[in-house]
N, C-alpha and C positions, 0 to 999 in steps of 0.2 A: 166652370167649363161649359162654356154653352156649344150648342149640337154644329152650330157653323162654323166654329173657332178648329178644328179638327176635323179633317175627311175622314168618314167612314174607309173602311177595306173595299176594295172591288168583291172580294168575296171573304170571306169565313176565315179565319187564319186558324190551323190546326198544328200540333207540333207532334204526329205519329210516331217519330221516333225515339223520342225525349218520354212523349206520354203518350205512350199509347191509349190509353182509357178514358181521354183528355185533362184537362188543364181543373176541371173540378174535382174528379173524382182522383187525381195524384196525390193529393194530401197535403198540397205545395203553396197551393193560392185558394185564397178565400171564394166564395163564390161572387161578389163583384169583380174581382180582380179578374177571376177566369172568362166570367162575360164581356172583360173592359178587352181582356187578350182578343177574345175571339171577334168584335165587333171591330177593334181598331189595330188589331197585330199586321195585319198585312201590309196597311198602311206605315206603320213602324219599321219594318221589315225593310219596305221600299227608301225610309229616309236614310238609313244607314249604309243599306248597299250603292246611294248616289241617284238611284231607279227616279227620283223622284223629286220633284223641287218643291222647297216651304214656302208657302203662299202668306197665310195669318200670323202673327206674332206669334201666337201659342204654338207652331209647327216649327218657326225660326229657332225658338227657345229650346222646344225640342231636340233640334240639331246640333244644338249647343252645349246641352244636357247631354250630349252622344259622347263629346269629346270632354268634358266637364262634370264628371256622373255627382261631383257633392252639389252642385247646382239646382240638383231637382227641384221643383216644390209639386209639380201636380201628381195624381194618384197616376195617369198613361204614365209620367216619365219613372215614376215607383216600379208600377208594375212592369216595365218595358226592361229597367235593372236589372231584376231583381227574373227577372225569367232568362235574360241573357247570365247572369250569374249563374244560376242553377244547370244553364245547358252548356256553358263552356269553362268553367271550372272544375277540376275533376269533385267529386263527391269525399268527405271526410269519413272514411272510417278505422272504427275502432275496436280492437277483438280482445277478448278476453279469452285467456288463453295460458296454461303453465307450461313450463317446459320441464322435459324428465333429466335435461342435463345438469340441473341445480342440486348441489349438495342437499341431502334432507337430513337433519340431526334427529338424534333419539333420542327419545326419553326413557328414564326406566321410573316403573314405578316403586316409589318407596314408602313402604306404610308408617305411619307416625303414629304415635297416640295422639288419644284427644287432646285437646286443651286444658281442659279442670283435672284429668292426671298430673299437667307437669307441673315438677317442683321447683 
């Protein structure tokens, strides 16, 4: 990916409400990924809302990549995924947790002799 094949963002792309702490310190994207977000998100932003017309192959692909997401191959259309995933799918969780409505069975204890006692 060379630096002309791709426009820069007019500015900074930040995502406050998803990450507040930003894109590096969420735990989510590596720190290229989160410099590739904030250097070219805006611009990504622009292609999908329509904001924005693809000029270079690499942006056309892009576009195509929007509608097509197994088509990826560059790391922007990875990264561009893969942060659209994390902000509009809901989040997978899982709790560990008993409940008191479950039968619980008893034991009782019963003492046995040892083993070299029995005959």
């Amino acid at each position: 990916m060379s630096e002309d094949s791709f426009r820069f963002g007019q500015k900074r792309f930040f995502d406050d409400k998803n990450f507040p702490r930003g894109f590096s310190k969420s735990g989510e994207f590596t720190l290229s990924e989160a410099e590739l977000l904030s250097l070219y998100g805006d611009t990504m932003q622009a292609f999908e809302a329509g904001d924005l017309e693809p000029e270079t192959a690499e942006e056309k692909h892009f576009v195509k990549v929007l509608k097509h997401p197994n088509k990826a191959n560059t790391k922007l259309e990875h990264v561009w995924l893969k942060y659209t995933k994390l902000t509009r799918e809901p989040k997978k969780f899982h709790t560990l947790n008993s409940t008191t409505n479950k039968r619980v069975e008893q034991y009782e204890y019963v003492e046995s002799p040892p083993e070299d006692e029995v005959a």
